[in-house]
C-alpha positions as a LaTeX table, in Angstrom:
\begin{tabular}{lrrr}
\hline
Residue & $x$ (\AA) & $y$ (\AA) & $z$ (\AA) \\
\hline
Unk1 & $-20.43$ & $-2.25$ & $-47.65$ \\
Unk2 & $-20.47$ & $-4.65$ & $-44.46$ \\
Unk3 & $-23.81$ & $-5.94$ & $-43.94$ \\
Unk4 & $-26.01$ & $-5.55$ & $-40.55$ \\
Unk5 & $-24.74$ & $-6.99$ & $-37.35$ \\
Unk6 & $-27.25$ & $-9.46$ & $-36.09$ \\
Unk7 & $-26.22$ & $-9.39$ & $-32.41$ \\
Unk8 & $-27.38$ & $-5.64$ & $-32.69$ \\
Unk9 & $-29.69$ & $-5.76$ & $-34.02$ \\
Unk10 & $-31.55$ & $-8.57$ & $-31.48$ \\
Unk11 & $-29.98$ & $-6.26$ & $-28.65$ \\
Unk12 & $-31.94$ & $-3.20$ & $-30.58$ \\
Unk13 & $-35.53$ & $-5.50$ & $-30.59$ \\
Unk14 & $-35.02$ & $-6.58$ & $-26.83$ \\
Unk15 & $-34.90$ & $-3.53$ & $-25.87$ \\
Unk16 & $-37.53$ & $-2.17$ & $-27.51$ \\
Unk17 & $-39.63$ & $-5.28$ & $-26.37$ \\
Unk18 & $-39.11$ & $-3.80$ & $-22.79$ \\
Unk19 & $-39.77$ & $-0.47$ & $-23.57$ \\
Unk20 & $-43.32$ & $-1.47$ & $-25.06$ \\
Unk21 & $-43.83$ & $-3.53$ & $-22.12$ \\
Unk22 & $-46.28$ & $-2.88$ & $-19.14$ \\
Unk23 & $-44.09$ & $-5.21$ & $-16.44$ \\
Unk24 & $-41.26$ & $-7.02$ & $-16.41$ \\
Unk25 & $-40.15$ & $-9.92$ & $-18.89$ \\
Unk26 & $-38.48$ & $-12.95$ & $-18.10$ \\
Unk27 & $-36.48$ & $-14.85$ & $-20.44$ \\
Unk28 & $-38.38$ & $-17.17$ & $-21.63$ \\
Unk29 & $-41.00$ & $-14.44$ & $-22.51$ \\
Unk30 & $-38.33$ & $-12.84$ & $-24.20$ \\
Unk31 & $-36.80$ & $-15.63$ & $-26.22$ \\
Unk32 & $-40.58$ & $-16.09$ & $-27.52$ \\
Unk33 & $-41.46$ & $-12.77$ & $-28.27$ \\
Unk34 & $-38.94$ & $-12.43$ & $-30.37$ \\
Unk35 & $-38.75$ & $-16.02$ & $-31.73$ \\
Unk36 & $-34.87$ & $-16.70$ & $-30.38$ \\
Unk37 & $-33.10$ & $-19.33$ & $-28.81$ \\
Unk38 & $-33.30$ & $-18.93$ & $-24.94$ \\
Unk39 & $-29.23$ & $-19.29$ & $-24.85$ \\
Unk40 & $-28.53$ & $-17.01$ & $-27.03$ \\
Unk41 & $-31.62$ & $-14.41$ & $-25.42$ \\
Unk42 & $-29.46$ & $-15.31$ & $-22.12$ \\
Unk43 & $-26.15$ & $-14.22$ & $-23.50$ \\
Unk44 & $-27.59$ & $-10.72$ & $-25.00$ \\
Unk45 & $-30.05$ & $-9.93$ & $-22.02$ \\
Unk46 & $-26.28$ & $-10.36$ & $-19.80$ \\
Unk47 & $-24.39$ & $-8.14$ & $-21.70$ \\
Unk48 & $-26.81$ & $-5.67$ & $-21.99$ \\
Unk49 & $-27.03$ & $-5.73$ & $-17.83$ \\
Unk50 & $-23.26$ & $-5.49$ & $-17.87$ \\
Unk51 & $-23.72$ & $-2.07$ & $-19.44$ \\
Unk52 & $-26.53$ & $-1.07$ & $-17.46$ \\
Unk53 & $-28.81$ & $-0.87$ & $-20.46$ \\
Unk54 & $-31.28$ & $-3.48$ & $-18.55$ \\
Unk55 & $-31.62$ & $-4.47$ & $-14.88$ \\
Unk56 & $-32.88$ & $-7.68$ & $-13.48$ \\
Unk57 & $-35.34$ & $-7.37$ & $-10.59$ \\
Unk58 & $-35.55$ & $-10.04$ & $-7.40$ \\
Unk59 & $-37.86$ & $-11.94$ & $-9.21$ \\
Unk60 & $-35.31$ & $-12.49$ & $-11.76$ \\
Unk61 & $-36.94$ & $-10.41$ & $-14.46$ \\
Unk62 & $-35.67$ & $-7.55$ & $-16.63$ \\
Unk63 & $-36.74$ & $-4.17$ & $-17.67$ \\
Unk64 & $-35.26$ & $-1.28$ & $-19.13$ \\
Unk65 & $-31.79$ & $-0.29$ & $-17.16$ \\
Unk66 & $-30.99$ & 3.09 & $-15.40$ \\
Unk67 & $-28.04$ & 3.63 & $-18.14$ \\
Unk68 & $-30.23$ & 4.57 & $-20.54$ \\
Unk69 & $-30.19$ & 8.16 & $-19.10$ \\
Unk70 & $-27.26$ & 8.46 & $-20.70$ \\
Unk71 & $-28.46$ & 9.08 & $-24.01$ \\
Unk72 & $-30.21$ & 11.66 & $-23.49$ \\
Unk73 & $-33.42$ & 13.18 & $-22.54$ \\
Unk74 & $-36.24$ & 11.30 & $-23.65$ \\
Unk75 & $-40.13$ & 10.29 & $-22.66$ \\
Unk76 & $-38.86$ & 7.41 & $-21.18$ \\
Unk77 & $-36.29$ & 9.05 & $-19.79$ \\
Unk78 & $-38.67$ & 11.53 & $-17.87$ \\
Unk79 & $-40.55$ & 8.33 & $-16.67$ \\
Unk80 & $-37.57$ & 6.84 & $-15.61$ \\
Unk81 & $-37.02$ & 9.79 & $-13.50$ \\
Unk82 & $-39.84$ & 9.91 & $-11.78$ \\
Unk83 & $-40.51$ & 6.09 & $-10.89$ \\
Unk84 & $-36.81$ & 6.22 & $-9.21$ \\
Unk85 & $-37.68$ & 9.42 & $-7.31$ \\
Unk86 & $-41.46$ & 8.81 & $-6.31$ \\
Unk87 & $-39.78$ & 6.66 & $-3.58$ \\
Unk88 & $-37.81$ & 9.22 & $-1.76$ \\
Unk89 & $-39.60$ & 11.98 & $-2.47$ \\
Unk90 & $-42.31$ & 11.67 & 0.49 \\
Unk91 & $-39.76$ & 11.02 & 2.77 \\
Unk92 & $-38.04$ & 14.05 & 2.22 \\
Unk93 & $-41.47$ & 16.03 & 2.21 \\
Unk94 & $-41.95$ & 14.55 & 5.68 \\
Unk95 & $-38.83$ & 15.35 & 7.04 \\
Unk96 & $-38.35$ & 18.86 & 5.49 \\
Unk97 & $-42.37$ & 19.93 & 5.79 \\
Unk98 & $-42.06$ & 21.56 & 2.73 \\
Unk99 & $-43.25$ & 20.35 & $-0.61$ \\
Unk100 & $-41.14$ & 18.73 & $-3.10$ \\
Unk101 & $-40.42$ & 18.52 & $-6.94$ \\
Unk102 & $-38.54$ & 16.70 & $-9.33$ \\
Unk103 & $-37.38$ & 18.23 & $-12.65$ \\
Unk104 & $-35.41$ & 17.89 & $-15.61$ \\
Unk105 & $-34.57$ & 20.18 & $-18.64$ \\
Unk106 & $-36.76$ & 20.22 & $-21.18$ \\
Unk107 & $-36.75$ & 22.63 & $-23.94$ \\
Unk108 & $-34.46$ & 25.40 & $-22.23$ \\
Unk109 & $-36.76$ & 25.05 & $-18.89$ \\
Unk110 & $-37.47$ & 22.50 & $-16.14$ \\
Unk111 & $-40.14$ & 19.96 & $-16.67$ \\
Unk112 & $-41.06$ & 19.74 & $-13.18$ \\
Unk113 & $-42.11$ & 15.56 & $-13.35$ \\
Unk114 & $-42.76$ & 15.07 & $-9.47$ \\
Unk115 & $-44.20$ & 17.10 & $-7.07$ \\
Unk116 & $-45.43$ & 15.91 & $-3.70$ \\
Unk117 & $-47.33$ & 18.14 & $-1.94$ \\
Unk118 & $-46.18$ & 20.42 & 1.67 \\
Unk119 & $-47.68$ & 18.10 & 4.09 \\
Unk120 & $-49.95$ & 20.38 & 5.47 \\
Unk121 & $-53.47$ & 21.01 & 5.15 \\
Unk122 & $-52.92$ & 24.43 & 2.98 \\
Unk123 & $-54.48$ & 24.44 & $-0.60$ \\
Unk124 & $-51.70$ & 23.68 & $-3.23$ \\
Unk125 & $-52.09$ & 23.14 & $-6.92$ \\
Unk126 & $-50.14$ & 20.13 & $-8.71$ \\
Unk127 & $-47.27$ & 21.07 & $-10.51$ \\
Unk128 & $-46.49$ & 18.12 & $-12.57$ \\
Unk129 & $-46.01$ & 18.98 & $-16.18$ \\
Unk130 & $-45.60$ & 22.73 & $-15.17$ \\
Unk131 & $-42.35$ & 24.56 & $-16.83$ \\
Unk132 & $-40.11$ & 26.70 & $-14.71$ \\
Unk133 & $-37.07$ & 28.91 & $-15.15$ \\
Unk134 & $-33.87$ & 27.54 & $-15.39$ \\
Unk135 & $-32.32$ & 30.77 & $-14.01$ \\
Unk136 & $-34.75$ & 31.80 & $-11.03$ \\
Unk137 & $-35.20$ & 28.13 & $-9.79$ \\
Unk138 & $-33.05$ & 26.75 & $-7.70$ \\
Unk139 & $-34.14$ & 23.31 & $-9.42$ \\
Unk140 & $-33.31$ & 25.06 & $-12.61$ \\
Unk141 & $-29.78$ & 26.61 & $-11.56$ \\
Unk142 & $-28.64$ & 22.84 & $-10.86$ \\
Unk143 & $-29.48$ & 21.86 & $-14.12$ \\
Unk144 & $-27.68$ & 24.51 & $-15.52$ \\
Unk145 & $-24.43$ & 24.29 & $-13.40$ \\
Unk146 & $-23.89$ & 20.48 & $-15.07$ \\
Unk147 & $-25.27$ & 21.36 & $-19.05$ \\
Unk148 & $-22.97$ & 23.51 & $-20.70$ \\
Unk149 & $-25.38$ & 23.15 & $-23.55$ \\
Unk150 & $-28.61$ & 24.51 & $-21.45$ \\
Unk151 & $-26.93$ & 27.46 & $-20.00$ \\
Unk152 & $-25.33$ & 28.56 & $-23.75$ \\
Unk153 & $-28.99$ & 28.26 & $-25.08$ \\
Unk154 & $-30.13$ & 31.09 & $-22.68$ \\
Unk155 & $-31.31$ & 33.94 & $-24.09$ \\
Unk156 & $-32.55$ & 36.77 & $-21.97$ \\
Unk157 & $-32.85$ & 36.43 & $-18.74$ \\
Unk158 & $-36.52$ & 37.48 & $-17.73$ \\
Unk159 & $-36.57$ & 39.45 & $-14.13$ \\
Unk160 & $-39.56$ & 37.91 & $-12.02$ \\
Unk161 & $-38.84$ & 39.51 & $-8.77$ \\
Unk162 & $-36.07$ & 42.46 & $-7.94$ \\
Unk163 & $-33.75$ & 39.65 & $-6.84$ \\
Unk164 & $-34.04$ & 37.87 & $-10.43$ \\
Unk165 & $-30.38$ & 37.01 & $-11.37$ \\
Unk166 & $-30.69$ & 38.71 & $-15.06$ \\
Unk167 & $-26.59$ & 39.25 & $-15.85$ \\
Unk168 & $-25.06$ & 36.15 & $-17.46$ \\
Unk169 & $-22.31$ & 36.62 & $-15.67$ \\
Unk170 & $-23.96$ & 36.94 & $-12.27$ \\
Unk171 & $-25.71$ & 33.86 & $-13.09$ \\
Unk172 & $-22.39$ & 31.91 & $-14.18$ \\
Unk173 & $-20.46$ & 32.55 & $-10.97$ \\
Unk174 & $-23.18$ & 31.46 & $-8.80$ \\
Unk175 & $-23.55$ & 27.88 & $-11.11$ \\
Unk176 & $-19.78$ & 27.86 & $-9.98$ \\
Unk177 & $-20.58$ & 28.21 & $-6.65$ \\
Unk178 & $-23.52$ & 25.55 & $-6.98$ \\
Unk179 & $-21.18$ & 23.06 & $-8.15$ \\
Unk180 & $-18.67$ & 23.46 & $-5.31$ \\
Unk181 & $-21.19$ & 23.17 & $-2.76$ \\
Unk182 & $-23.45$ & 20.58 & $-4.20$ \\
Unk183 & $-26.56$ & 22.07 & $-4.00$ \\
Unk184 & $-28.80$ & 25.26 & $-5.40$ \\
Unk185 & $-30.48$ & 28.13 & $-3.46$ \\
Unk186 & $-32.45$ & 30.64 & $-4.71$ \\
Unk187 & $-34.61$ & 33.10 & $-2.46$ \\
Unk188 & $-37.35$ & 35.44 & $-3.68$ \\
Unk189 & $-35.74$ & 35.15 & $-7.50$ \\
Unk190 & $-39.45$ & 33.68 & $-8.43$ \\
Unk191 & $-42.11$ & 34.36 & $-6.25$ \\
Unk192 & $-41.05$ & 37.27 & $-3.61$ \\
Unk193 & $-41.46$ & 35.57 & 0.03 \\
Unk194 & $-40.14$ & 32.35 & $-1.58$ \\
Unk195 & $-37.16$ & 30.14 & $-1.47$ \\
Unk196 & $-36.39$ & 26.85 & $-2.85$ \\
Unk197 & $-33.10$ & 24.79 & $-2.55$ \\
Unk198 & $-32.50$ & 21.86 & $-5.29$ \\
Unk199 & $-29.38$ & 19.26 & $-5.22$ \\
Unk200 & $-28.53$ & 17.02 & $-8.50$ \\
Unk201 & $-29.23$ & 13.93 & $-9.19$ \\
Unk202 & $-26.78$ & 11.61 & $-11.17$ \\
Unk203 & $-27.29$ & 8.86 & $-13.29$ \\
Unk204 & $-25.47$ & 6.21 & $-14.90$ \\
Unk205 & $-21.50$ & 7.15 & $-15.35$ \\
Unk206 & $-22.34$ & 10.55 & $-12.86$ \\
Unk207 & $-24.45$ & 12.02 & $-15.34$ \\
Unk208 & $-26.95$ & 14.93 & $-13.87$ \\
Unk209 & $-30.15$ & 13.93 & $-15.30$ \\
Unk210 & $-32.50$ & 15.85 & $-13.25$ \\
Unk211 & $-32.66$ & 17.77 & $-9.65$ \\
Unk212 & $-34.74$ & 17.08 & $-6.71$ \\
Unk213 & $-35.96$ & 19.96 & $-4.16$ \\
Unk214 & $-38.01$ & 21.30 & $-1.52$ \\
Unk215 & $-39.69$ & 25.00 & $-1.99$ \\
Unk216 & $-41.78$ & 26.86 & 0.84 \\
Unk217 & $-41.48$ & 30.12 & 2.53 \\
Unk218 & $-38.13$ & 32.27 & 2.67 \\
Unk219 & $-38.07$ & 32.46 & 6.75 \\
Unk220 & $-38.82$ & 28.55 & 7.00 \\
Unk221 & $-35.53$ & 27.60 & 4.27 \\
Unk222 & $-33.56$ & 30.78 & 5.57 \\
Unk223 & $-31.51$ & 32.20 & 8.05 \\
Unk224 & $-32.65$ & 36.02 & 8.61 \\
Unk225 & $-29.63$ & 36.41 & 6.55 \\
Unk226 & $-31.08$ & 34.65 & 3.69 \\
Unk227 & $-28.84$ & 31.91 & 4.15 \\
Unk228 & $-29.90$ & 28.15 & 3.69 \\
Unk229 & $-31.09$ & 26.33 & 6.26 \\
Unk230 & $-27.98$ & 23.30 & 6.55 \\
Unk231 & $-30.53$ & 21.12 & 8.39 \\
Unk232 & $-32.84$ & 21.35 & 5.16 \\
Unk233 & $-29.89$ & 21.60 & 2.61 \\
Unk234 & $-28.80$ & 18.02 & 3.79 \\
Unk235 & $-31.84$ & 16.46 & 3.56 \\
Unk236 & $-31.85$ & 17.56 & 0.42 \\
Unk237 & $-28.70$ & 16.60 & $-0.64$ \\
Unk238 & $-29.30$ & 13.07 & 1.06 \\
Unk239 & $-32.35$ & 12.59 & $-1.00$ \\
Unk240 & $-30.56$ & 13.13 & $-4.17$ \\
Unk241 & $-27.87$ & 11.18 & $-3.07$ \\
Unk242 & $-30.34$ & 8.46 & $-2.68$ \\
Unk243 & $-32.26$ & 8.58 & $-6.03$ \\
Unk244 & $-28.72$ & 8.55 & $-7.88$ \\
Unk245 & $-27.86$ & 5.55 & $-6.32$ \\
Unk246 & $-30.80$ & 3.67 & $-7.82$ \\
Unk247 & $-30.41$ & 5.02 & $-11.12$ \\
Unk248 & $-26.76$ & 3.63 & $-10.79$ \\
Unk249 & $-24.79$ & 6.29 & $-9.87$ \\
Unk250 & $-21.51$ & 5.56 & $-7.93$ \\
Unk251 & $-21.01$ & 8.88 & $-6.92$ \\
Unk252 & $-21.45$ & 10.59 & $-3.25$ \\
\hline
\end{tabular}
């Protein structure tokens, strides 16, 4: 049998190196830590940008790349997540008035890893770390328009409200109807009085690797008709535009 490739496997302990690191490294730091010739730390650290597996920063120091998305959900995945959204996330609180989360799927739910708060002066309880419904969330119903694999895990479909969507098939034309459109509604399929709307957010290659939306009252999101606000819808959809684009998406 062939033996190990070496060029691997130092690609393998760099990036491990900045996945165990608090900052950023530099190449020197690199070339020491892991006892290698700064050339040949050079040549590995550029390929391994070329794929988008590590990023250099405007000091001229790496760290872990937005690519790595790509394979898969992960801890560091989740963290990715949030440090690229944390910066547009306020913004979009601001402009919306309406609070804000961040999720991803986690164990056939959402892993809500952001949430900034309505900015208001109303009591509100931090959701980060809470676990929502894929299927009555309109954070949740983006998800599951773009993972073939999370929707076929669904089970039963619990009913929190009268409006719950609890057919499969109810639920499946509407994720078509999400992915021509861009972006997620749901109103009152939670919490009754509530609405939330949710747009994806693409990594590396177009990927969806998580959703970003606003959630507040059904008569501040909706029309009297229940329809989404297109004012709040494209903020929304700007926002997640924005986050893909620095976790190297190419996409609109």
């Amino acid at each position: 049998m062939p033996g190990p490739v070496q060029s691997i496997e130092r690609a393998a302990a760099m990036l491990r190196l900045l996945a165990h690191s608090h900052g950023r490294l530099g190449i020197v730091e690199i070339a020491r830590s892991l006892d290698l010739a700064k050339s040949t730390t050079h040549g590995i650290i550029r390929t391994l940008q070329r794929v988008g597996f590590v990023e250099q920063d405007e000091t001229g120091k790496y760290r872990l790349g937005a690519a790595l998305l790509h394979l898969g959900t992960s801890y560091l995945d989740v963290n990715e997540l949030r440090s690229r959204s944390i910066n547009w996330a306020d913004p979009l609180a601001a402009r919306s008035g309406e609070a804000v989360r961040i999720g991803t799927v986690l164990e056939g739910q959402v892993l809500v890893v952001h949430h900034v708060f309505r900015p208001d002066d109303s009591l509100q309880t931090l959701d980060v770390g809470s676990l929502l419904p894929l299927h009555a969330t309109a954070l949740g119903k983006v998800l599951l328009a773009y993972d073939s694999t999370a929707f076929a895990s669904l089970r039963t479909l619990e009913a929190f409200t009268r409006r719950t969507l609890t057919d499969r098939r109810d639920l499946a034309r509407e994720l078509v109807t999400v992915r021509d459109s861009g972006f997620a509604a749901e109103t009152g399929e939670l919490t009754p009085g509530e609405a939330s709307l949710a747009a994806p957010i693409r990594g590396y290659g177009g990927l969806v690797v998580g959703a970003i939306g606003i959630s507040g009252a059904i008569d501040r999101l909706c029309s009297a008709s229940l329809r989404p606000d297109p004012r709040l819808v494209g903020y929304v959809r700007d926002a997640a535009r924005a986050v893909s684009r620095d976790l190297g998406s190419r996409g609109g």
